[in-house]
DOSE-265370 format. One line per field, with one value per residue: residue in one letter; chain; x, y, z of N, C-alpha, C in turn. Coordinates in steps of 0.2 Angstrom, whole numbers, plus 5000, padded with zeros to 4 digits. Each point is the difference from the previous one (the first is absolute). Layout:
! DOSE-265370
residuo	c(A	...)
cadena	c(A	...)
n_c1	c(X	...)
n_c2	c(Y	...)
n_c3	c(Z	...)
ca_c1	c(X	...)
ca_c2	c(Y	...)
ca_c3	c(Z	...)
c_c1	c(X	...)
c_c2	c(Y	...)
c_c3	c(Z	...)
END
This chain:
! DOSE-265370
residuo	c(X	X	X	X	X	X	X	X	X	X	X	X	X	X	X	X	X	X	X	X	X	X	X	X	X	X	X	X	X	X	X	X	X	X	X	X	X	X	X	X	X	X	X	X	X	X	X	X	X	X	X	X	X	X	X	X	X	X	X	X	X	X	X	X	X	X	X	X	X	X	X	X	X	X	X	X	X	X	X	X	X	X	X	X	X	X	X	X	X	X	X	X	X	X	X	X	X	X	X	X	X	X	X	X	X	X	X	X	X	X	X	X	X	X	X	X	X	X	X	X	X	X	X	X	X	X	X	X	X	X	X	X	X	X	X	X	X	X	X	X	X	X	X	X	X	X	X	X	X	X	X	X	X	X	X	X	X	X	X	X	X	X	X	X	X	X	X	X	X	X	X	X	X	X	X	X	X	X	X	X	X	X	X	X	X	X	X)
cadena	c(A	A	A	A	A	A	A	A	A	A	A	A	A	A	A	A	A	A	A	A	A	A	A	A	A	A	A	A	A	A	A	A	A	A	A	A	A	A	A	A	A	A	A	A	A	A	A	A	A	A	A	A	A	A	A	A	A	A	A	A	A	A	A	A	A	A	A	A	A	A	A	A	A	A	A	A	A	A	A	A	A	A	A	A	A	A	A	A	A	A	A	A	A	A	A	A	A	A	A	A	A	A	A	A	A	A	A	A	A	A	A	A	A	A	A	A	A	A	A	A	A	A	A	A	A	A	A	A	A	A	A	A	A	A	A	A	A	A	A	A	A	A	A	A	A	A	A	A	A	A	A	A	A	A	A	A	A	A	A	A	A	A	A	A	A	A	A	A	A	A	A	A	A	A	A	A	A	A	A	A	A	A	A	A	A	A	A)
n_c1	c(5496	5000	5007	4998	4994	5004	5005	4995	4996	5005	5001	4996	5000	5005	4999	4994	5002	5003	4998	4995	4999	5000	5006	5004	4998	5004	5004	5002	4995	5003	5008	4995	4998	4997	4996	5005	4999	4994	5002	5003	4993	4997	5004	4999	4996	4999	5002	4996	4993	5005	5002	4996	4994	4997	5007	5001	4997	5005	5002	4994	5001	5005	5002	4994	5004	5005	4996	4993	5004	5002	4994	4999	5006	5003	4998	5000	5003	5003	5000	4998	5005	5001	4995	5008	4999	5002	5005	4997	4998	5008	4993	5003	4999	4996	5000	5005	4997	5005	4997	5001	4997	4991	5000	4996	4995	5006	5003	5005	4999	5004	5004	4994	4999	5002	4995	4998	5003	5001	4995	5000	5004	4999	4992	5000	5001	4996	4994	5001	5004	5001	4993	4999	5008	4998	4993	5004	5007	4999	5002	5003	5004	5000	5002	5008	5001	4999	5004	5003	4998	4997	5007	5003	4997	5001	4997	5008	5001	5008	4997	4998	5004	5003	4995	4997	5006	4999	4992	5002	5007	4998	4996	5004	5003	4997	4995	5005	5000	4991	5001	5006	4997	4993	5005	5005	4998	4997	5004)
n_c2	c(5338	5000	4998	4997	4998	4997	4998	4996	4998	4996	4999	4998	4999	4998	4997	4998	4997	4995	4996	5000	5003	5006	5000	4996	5004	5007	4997	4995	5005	5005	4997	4996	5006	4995	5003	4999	4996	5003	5007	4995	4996	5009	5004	4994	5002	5008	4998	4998	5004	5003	4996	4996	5003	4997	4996	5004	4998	4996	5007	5005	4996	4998	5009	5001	4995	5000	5007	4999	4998	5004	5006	4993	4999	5007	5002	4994	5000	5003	5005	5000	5000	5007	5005	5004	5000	5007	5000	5004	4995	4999	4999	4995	5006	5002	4999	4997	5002	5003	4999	4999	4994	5001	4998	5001	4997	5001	4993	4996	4994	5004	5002	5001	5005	4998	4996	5004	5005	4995	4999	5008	5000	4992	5000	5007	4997	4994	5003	5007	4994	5001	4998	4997	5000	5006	4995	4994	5006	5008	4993	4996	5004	5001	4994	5001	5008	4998	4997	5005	5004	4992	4999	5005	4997	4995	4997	5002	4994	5000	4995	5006	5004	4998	4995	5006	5001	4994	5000	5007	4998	4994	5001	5003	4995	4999	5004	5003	4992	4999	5007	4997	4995	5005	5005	4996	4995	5005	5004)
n_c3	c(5546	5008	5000	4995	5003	5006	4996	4997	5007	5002	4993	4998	5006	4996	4994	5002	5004	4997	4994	5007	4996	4999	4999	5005	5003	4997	4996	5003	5002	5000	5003	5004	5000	4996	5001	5005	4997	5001	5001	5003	5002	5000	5003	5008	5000	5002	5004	5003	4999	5001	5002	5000	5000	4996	5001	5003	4996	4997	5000	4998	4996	4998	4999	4996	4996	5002	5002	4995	4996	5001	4995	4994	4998	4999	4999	4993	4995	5002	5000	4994	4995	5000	4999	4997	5006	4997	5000	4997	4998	5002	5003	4999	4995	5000	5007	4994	4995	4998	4998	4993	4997	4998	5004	4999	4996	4996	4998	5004	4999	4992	5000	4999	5005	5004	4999	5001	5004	5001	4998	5001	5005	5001	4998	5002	5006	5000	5000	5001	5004	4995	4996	5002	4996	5000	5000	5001	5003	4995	4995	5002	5001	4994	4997	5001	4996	4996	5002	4999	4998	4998	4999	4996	4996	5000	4994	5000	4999	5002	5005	4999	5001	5007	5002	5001	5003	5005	5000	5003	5006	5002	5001	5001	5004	5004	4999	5003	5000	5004	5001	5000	4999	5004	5001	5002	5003	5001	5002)
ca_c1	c(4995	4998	5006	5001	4994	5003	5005	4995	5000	5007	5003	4995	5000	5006	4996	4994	5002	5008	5003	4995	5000	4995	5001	4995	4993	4996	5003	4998	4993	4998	5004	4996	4991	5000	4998	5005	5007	4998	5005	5006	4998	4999	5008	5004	4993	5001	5009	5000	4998	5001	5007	4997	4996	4994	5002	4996	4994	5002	5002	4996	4995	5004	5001	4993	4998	5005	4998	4996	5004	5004	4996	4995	5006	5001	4992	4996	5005	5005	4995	4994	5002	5006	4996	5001	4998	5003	5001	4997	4995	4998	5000	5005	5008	4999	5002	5009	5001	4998	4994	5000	4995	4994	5001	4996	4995	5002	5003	5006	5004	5004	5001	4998	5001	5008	5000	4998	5004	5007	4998	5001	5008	5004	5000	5003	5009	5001	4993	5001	5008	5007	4996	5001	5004	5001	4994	5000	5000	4994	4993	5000	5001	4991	4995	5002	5000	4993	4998	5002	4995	4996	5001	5003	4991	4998	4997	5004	5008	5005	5000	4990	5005	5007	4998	4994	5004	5004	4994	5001	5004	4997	4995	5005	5004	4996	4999	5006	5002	4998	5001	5008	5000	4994	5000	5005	4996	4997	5003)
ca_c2	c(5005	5004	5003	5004	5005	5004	5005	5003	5006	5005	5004	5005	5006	5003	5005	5005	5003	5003	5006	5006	5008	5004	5001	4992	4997	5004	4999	4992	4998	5003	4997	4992	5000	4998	5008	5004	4996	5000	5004	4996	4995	5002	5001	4994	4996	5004	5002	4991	5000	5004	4997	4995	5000	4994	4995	5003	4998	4992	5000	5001	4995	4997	5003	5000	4993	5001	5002	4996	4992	5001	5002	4996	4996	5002	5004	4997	4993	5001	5003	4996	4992	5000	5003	5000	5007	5004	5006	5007	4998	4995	5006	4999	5001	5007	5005	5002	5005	5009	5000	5006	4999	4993	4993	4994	4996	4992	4997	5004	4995	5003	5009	5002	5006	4996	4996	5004	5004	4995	4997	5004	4999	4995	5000	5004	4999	4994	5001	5003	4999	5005	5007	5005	4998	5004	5003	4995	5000	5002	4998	4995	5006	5003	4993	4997	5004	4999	4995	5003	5005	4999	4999	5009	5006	4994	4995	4993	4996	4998	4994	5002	5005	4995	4996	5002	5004	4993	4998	5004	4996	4992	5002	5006	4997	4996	5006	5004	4995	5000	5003	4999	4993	5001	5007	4998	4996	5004	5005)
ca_c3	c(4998	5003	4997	4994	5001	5004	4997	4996	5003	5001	4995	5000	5005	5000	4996	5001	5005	5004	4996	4997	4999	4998	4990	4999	5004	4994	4993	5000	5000	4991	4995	4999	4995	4997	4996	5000	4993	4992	4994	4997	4995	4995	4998	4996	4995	4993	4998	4995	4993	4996	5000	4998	4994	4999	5003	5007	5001	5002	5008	5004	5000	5005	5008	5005	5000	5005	5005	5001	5004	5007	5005	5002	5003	5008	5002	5001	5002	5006	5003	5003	5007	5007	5004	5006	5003	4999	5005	5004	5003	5003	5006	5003	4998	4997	5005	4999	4991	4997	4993	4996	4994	5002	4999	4995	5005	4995	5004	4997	4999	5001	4998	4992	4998	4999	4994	4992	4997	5001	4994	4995	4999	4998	4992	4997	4999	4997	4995	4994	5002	4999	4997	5009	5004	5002	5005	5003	5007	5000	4999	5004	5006	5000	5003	5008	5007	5000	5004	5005	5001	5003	5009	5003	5000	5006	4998	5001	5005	4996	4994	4996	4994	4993	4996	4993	4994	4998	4998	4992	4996	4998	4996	4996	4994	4995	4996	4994	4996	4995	4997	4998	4997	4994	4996	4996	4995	4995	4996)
c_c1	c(4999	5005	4998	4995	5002	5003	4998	4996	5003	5002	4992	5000	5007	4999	4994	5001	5008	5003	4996	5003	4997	5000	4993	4994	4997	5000	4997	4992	4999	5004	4997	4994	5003	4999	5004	5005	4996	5003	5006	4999	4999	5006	5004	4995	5005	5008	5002	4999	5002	5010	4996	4996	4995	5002	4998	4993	5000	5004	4997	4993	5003	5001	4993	4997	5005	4998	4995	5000	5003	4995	4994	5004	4998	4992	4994	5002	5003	4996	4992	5001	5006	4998	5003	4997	5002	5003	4997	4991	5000	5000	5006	5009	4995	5003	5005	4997	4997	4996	5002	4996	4998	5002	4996	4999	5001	5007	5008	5007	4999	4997	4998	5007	5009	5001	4997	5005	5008	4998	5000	5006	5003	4997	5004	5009	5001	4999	5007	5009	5004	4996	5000	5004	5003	4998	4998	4997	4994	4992	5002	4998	4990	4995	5001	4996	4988	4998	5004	4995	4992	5002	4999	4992	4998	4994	5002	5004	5002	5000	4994	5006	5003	4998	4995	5009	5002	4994	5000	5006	5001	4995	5001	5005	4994	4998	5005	5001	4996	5000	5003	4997	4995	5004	5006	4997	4994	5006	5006)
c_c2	c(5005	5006	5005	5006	5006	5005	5006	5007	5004	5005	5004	5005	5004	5005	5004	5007	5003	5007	5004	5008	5003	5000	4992	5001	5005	4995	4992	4998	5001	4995	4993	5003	5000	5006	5006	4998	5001	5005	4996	4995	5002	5001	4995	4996	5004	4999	4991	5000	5005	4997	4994	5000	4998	4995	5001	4997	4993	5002	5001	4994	4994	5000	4999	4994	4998	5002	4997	4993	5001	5002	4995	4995	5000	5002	4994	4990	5001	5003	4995	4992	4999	5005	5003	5010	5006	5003	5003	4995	4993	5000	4996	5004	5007	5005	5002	5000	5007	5000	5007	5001	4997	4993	4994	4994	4992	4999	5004	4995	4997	5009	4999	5006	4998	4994	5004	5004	4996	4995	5003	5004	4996	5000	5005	5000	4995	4999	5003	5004	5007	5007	5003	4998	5005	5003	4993	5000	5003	4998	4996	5006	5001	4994	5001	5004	5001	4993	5000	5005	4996	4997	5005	5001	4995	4996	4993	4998	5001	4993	4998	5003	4994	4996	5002	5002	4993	4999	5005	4999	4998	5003	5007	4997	4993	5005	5000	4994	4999	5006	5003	4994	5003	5005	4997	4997	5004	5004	4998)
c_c3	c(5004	5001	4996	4999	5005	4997	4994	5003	5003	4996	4999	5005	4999	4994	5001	5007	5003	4994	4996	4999	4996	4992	4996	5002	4995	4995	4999	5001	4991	4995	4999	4997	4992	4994	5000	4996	4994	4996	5000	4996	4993	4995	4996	4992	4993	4999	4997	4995	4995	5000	4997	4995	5001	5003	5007	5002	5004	5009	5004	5001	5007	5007	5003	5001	5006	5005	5003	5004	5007	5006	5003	5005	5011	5000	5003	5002	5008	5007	5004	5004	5004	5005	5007	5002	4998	5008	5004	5001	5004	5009	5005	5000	4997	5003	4999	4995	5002	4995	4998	4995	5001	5000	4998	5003	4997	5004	4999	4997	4993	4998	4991	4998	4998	4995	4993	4998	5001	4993	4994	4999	4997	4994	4996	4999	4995	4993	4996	5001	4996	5002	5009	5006	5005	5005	5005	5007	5004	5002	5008	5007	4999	5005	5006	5005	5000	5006	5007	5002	5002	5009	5004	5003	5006	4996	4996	5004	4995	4995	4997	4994	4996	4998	4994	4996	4995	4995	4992	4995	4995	4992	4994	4995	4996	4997	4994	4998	4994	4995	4995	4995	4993	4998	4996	4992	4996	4997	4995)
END
């Protein structure tokens, strides 16, 4: 275990600091605020519903049932009883983060921010398979580099990211299951 923590902050500091520059340190504070995705939310909303219909309603109920579950999942389940210290406040290891964005005063094991939009990837590739075959990798590149970007900024570890990706995972394809099961069987 002590391995593994080691390594953890190892690649943390190879990310936050080794491959620091300046396009990242402009671009990656902006690319994990959550507010910064809402004209795509919107975009993706209207471009659903207008490929979709009224049937859209059953995706966007899912997707937020989805997210909801992933966010209470890492946020409250997780977090609370694994407590582990963020990064940038942990006074033993703060001296090595570059801090780029507030760091927050809630735990950091696992990454909500990596479990939410990795659970809204996998519902959408799984959830709704042909209709955005085309936007697969897209979606996956969008989750990943969002949880790369909470390392880049210094408010996670690496294995705060992978595991919230494992947590949103998990929970994505349960989403798109149940989802797939109730829109089938109604339409």
């Amino acid at each position: 275990m002590e391995y593994l923590l080691t390594l953890d902050e190892s690649i943390f500091i190879l990310i936050n600091r080794t491959w620091q520059n300046t396009f990242f340190d402009w671009l990656l504070p902006y690319w994990r605020n959550k507010y910064f995705w809402v004209p795509l939310y919107l975009v993706m909303s209207f471009l659903l519903y207008t490929k979709v219909g009224k049937n859209s309603l059953w995706i966007f109920l899912f997707l937020g049932l989805t997210v909801a579950a992933s966010d209470l999942t890492s946020s409250f389940l997780i977090k609370e009883n694994v407590e582990r210290i963020r990064p940038c406040n942990d006074p033993t290891f703060m001296k090595n983060v570059f801090l780029r964005a507030p760091c927050g005063s809630g735990y950091s094991f696992t990454s909500s921010h990596a479990a939410n939009h990795f659970a809204m990837a996998t519902f959408l590739i799984l959830g709704l398979g042909q209709r955005l075959k085309n936007w697969r990798y897209a979606l996956l590149f969008w989750a990943i580099s969002i949880g790369f970007a909470q390392i880049y900024v210094g408010v996670h570890y690496p294995l705060d990211v992978l595991f919230g990706f494992l947590v949103g995972g998990a929970i994505g394809c349960l989403g798109a299951s149940l989802y797939r099961r109730v829109y089938f069987s109604v339409d």
